[in-house]
N, CA, C and O of each residue as an XYZ file, in Angstrom:
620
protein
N      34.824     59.971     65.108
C      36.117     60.538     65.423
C      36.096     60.978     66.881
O      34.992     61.331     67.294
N      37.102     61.019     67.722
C      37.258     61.095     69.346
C      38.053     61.812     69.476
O      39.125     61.446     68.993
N      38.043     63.108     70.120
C      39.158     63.885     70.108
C      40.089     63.148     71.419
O      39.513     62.477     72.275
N      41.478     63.357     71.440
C      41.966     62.715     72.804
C      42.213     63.712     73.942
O      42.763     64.794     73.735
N      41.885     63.403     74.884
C      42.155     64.678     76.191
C      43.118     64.397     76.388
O      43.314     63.232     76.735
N      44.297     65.379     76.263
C      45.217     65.317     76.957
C      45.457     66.445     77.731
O      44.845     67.504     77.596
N      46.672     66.158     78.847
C      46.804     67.069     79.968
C      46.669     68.914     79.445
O      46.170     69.616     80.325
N      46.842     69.235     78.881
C      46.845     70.614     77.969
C      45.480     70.987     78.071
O      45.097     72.018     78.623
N      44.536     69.896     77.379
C      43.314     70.013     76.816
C      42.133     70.225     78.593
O      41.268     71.074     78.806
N      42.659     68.982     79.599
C      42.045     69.214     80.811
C      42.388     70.314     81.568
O      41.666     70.698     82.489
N      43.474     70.886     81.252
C      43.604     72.184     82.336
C      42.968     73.478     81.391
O      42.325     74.390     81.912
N      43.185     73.422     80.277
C      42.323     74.303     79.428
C      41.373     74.455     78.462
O      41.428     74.934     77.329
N      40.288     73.856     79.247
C      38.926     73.424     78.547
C      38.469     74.627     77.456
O      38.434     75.797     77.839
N      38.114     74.253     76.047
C      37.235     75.277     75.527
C      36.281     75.903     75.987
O      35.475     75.394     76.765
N      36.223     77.142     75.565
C      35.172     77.813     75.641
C      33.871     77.102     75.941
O      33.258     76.960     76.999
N      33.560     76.590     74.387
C      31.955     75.363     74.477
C      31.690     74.416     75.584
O      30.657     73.881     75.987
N      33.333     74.351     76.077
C      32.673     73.168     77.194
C      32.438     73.816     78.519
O      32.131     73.168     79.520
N      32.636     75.488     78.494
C      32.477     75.327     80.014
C      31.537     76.363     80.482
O      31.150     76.510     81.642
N      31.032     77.458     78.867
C      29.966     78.403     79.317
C      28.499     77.854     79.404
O      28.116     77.106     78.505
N      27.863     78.103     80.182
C      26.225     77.815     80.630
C      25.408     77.782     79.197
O      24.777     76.739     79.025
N      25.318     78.789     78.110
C      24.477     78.977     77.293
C      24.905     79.753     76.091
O      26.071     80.145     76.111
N      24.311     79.992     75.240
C      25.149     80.091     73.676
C      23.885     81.766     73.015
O      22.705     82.061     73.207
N      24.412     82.054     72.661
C      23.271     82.765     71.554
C      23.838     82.730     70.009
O      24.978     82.725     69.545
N      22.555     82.707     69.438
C      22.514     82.148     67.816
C      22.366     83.512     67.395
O      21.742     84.184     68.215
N      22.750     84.138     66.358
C      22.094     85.021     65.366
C      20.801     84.890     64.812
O      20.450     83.715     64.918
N      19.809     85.696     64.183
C      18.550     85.620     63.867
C      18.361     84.665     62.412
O      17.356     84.171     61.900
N      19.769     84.657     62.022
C      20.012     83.692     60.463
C      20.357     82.422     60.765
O      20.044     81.574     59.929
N      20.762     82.168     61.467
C      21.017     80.967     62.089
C      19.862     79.775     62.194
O      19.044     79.853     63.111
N      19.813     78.909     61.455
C      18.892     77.914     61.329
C      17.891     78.461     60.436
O      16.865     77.780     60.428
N      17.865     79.500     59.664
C      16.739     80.264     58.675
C      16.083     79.107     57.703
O      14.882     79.190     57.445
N      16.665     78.308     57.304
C      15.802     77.798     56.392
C      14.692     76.658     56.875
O      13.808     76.080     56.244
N      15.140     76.578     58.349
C      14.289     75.704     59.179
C      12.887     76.634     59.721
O      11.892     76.070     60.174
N      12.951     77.489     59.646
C      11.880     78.805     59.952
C      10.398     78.739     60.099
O       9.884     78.735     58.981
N       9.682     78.696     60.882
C       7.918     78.524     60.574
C       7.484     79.712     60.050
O       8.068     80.771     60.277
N       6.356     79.608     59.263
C       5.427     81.343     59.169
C       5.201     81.613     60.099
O       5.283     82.743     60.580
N       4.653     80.073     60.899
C       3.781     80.786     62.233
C       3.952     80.510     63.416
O       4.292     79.327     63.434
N       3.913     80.949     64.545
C       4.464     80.773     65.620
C       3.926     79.719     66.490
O       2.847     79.895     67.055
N       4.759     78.375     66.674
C       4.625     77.305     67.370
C       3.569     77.167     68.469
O       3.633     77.671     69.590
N       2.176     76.086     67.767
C       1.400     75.925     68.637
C      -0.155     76.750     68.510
O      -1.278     76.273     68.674
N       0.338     78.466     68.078
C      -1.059     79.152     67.676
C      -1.745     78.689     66.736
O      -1.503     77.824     65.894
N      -2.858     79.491     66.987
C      -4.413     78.957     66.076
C      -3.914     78.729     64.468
O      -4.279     77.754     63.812
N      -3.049     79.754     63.962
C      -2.600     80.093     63.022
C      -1.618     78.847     62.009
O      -1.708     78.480     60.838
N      -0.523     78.408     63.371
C       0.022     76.802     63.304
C      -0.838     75.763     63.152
O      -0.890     75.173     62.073
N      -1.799     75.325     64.447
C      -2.430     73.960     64.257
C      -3.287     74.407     62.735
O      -3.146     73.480     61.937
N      -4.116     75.555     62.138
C      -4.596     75.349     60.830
C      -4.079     74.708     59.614
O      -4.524     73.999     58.711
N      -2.465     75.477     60.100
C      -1.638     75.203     58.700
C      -0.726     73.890     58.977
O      -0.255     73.277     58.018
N      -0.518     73.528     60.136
C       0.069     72.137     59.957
C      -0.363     70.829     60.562
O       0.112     69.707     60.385
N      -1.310     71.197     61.272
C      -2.809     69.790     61.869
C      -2.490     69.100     60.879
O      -1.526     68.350     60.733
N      -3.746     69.497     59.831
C      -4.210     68.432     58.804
C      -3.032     67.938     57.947
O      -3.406     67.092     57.135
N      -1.136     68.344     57.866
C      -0.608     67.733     57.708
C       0.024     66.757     58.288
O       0.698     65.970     57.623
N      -0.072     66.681     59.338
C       0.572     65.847     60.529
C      -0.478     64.338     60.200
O      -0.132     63.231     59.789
N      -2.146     64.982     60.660
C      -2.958     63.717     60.711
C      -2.993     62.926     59.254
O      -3.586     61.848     59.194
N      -2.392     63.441     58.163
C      -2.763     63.063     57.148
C      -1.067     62.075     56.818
O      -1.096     60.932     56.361
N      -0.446     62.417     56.977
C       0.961     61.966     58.014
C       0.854     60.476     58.372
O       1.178     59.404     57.859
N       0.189     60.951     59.603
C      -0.091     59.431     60.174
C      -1.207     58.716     59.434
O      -0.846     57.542     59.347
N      -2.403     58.872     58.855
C      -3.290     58.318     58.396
C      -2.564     57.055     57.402
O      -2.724     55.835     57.444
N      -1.609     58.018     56.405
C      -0.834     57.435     55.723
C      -0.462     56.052     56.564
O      -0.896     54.902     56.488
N       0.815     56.862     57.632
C       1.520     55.427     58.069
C       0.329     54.464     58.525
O       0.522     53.288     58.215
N      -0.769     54.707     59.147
C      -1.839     53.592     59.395
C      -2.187     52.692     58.511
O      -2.348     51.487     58.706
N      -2.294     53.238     57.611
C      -2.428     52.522     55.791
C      -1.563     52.033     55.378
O      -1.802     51.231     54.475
N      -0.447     52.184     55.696
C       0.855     51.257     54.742
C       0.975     49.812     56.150
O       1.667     48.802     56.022
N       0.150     50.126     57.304
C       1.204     49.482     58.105
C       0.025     48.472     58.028
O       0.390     47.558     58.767
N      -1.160     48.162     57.540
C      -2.392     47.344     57.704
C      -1.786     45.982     57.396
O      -1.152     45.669     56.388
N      -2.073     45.287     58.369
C      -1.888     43.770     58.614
C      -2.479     42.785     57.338
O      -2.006     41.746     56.876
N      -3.273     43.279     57.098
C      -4.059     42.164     55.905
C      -3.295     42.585     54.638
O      -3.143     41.615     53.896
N      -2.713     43.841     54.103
C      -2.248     44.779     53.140
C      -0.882     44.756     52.723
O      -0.615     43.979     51.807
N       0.286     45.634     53.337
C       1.305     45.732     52.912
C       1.698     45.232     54.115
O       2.205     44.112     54.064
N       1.574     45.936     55.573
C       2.051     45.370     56.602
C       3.682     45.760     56.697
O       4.530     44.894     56.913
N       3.984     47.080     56.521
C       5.652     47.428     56.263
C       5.864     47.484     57.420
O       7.088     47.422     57.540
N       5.280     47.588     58.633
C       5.795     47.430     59.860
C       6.310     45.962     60.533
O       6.664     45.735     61.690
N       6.246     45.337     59.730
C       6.020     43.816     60.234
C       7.076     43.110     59.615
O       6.740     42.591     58.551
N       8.428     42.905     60.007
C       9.055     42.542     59.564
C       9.515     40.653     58.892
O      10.443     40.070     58.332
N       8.104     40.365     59.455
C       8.170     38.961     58.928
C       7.755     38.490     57.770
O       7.741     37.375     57.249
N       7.317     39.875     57.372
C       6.578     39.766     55.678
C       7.651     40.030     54.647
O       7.399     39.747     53.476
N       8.898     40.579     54.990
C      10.168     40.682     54.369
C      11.285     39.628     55.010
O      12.136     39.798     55.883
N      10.958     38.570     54.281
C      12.349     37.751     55.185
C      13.540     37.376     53.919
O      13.963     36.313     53.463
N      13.792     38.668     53.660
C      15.202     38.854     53.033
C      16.436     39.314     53.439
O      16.223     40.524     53.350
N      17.382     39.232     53.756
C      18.642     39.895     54.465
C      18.720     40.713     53.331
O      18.244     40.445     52.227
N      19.479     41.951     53.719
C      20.276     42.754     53.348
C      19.508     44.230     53.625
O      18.301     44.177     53.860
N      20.038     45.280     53.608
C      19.503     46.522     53.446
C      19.339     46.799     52.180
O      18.298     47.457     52.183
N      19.733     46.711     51.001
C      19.382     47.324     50.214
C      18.230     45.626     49.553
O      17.296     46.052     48.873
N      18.210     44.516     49.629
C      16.978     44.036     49.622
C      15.435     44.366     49.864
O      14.331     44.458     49.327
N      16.238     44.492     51.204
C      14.902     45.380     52.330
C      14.399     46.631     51.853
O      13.261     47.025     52.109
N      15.269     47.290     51.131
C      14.526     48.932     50.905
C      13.725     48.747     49.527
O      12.571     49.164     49.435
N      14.540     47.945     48.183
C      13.750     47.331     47.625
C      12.607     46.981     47.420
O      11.865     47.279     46.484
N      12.345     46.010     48.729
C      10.996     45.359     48.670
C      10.022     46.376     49.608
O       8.816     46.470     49.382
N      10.514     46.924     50.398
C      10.179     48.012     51.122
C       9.115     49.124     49.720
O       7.903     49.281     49.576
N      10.048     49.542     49.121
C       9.929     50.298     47.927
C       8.323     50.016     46.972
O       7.365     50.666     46.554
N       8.823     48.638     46.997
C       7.505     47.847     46.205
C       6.014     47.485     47.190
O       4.943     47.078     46.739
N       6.302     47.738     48.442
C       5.482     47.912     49.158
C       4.486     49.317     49.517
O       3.327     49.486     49.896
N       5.657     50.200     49.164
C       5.362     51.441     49.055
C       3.876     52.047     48.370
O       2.835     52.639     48.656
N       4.923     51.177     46.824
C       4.163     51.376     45.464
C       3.283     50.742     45.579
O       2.423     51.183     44.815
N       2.792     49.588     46.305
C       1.313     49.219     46.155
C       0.604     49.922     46.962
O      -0.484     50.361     46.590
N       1.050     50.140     48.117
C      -0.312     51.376     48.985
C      -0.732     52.552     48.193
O      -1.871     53.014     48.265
N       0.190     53.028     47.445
C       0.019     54.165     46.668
C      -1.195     54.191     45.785
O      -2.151     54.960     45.677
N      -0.729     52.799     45.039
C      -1.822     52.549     44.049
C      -3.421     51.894     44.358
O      -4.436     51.745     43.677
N      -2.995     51.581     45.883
C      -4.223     51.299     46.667
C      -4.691     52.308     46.772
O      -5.732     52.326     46.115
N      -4.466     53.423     47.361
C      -4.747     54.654     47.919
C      -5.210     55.535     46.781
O      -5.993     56.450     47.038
N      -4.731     55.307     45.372
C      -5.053     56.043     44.193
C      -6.304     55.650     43.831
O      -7.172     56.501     43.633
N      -6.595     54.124     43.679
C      -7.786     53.182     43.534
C      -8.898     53.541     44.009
O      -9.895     53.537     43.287
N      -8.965     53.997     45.561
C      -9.896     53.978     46.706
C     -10.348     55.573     46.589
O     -11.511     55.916     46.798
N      -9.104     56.677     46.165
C      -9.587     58.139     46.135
C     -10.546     57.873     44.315
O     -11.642     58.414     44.169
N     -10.074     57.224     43.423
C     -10.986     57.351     42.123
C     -12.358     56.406     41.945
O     -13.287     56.579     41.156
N     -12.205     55.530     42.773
C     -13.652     54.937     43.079
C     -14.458     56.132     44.269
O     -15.356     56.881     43.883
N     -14.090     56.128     45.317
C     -15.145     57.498     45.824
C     -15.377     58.607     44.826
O     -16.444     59.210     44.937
N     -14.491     58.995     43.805
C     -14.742     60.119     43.291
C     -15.830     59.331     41.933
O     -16.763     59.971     41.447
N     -15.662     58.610     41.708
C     -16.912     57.672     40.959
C     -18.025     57.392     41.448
O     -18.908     57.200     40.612
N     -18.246     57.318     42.274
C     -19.845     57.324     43.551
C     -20.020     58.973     43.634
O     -20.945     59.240     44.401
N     -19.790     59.411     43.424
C     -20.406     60.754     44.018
C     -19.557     61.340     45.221
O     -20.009     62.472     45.395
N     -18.948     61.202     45.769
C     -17.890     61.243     47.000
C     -18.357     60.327     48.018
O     -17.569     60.139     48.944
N     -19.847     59.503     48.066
C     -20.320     59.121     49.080
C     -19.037     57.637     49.714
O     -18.085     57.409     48.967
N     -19.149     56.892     50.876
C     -18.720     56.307     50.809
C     -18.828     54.693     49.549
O     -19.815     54.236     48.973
N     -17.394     54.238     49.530
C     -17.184     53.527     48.718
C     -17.706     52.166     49.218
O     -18.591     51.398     48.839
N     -16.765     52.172     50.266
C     -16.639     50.696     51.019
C     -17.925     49.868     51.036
O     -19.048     50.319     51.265
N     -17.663     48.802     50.809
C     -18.645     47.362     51.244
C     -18.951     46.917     52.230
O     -18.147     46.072     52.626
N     -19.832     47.096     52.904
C     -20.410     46.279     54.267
C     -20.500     44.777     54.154
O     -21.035     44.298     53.153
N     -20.075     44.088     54.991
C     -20.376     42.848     54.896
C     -21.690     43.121     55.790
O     -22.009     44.050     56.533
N     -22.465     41.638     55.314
C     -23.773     41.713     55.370
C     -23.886     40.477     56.410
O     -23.492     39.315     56.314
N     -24.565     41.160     57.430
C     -24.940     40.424     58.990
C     -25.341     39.055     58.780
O     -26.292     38.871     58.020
N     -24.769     38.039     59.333
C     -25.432     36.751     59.490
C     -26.759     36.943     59.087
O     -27.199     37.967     58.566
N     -27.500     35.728     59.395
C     -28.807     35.785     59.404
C     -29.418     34.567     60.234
O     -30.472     33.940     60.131
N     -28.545     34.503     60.926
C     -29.284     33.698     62.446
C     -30.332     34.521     63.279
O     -30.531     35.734     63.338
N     -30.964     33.403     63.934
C     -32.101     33.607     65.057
C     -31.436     33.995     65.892
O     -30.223     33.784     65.913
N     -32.039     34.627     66.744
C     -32.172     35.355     68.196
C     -31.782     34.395     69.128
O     -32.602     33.530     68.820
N     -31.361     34.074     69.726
C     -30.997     33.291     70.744
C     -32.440     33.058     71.900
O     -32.937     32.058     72.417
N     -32.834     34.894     71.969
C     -34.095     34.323     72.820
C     -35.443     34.060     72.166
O     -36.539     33.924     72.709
N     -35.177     34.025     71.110
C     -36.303     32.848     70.200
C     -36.261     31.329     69.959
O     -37.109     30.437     69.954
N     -35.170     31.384     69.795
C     -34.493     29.369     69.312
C     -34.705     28.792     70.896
O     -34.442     29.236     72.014
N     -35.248     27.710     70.432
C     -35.598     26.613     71.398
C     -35.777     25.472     70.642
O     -36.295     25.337     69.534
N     -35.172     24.497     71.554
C     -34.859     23.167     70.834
C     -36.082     22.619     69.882
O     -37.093     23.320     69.826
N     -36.051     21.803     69.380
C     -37.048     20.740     68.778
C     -37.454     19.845     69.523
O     -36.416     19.187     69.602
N     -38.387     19.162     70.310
C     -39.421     17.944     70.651
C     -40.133     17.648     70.593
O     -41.215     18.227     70.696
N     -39.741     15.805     70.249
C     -40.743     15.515     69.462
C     -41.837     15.036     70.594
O     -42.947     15.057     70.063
N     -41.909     14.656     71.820
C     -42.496     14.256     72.729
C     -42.346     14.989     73.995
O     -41.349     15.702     74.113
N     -43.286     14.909     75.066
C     -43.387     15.787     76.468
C     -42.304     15.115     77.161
O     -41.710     15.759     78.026
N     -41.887     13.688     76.870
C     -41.176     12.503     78.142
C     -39.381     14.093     78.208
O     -38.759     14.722     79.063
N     -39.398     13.952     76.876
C     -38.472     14.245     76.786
C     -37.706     15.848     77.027
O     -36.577     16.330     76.940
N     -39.166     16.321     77.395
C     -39.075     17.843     77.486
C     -38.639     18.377     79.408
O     -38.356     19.471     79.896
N     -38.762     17.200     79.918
C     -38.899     17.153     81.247
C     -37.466     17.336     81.936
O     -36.618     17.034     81.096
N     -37.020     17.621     82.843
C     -35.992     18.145     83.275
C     -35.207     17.066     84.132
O     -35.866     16.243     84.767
N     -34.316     17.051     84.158
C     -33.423     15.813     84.969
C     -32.733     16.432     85.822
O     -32.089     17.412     85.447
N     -32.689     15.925     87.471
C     -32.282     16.327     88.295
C     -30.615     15.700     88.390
O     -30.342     14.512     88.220
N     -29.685     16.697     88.672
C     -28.518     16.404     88.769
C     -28.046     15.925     90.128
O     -28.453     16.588     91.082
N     -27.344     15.003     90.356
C     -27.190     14.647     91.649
C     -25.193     15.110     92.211
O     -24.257     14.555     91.635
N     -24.973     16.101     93.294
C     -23.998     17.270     92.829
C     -23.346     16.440     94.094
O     -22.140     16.570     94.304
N     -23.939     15.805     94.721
C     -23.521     15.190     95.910
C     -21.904     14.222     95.472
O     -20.914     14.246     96.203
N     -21.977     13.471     94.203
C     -20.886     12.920     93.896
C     -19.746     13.383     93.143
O     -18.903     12.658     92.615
N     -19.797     15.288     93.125
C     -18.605     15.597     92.397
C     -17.651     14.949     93.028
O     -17.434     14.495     94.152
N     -16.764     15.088     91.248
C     -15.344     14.487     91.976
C     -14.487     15.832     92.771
O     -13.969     15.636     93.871
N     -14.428     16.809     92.283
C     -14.184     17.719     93.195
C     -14.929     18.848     93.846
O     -15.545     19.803     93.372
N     -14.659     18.405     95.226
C     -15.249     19.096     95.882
C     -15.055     20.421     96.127
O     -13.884     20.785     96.015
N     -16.052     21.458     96.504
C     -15.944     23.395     96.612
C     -14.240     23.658     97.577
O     -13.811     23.023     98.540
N     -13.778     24.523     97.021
C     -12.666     24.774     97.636
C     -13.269     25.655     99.199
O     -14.244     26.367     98.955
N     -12.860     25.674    100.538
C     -13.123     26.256    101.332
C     -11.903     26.801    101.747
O     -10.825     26.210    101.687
N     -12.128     28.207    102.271
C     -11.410     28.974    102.790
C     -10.741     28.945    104.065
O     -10.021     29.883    104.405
């Protein structure tokens, strides 16, 4: 909605539009209220570990191999209420991922759960050396640099 200015309205601006600054009453915004005062020791205790736990979440729903809800190519449905839908059901599987992963640690002992994949098992690079079967062949061949086709760039 747009209010219309008219000549009335420009020669006699409201109040709101033309004083510097406002004061609120102490009730004013009350139910928005902290216990504790923005920023102290008292704050980061009581709302840190909700914030990081916050984001941990969104890190987890947004995993590429997983649900991937950030990624909009994994939903290629039109509509909004499609989208919130499948959105929804995306939801519900991190959840139940996340339920899975807290009752298996609590089944180990709390220790970690997770699976290591288990390191190749190749040689060392500075151990491996070719196979020969003869000395002719162990011998080194001189390169002849004289016939590149292109020649060193000079400055």
């Amino acid at each position: 909605m747009r209010i219309p200015v008219t000549d009335v309205l420009a020669a006699h601006p409201p109040k709101i539009c033309t004083q510097g600054s406002i004061t609120l009453p102490p009730d004013a915004g009350a139910k928005f209220r902290q216990l504790f005062a923005h920023e102290s020791d008292e704050w980061h205790r009581a709302y840190a570990t909700l914030r990081n736990s916050n984001e941990g979440m969104n890190g987890f729903i947004k995993d590429g191999a997983k649900e991937a809800v950030d990624d909009p190519e994994r939903r290629r449905i039109g509509g909004v209420a499609d989208q919130s839908v499948l959105v929804a059901f995306q939801l519900f599987s991190a959840n139940i991922r996340k339920i899975n992963e807290f009752l298996t640690l609590k089944a180990v002992g709390g220790k970690s759960a997770r699976k290591l994949r288990s390191r190749r098992m190749t040689r060392s690079l500075t151990t491996w050396a070719p196979e020969s079967t003869t000395a002719a062949t162990a011998t080194a061949t001189v390169v002849d640099t004289s016939a590149d086709p292109d020649p060193p760039l000079s400055a």
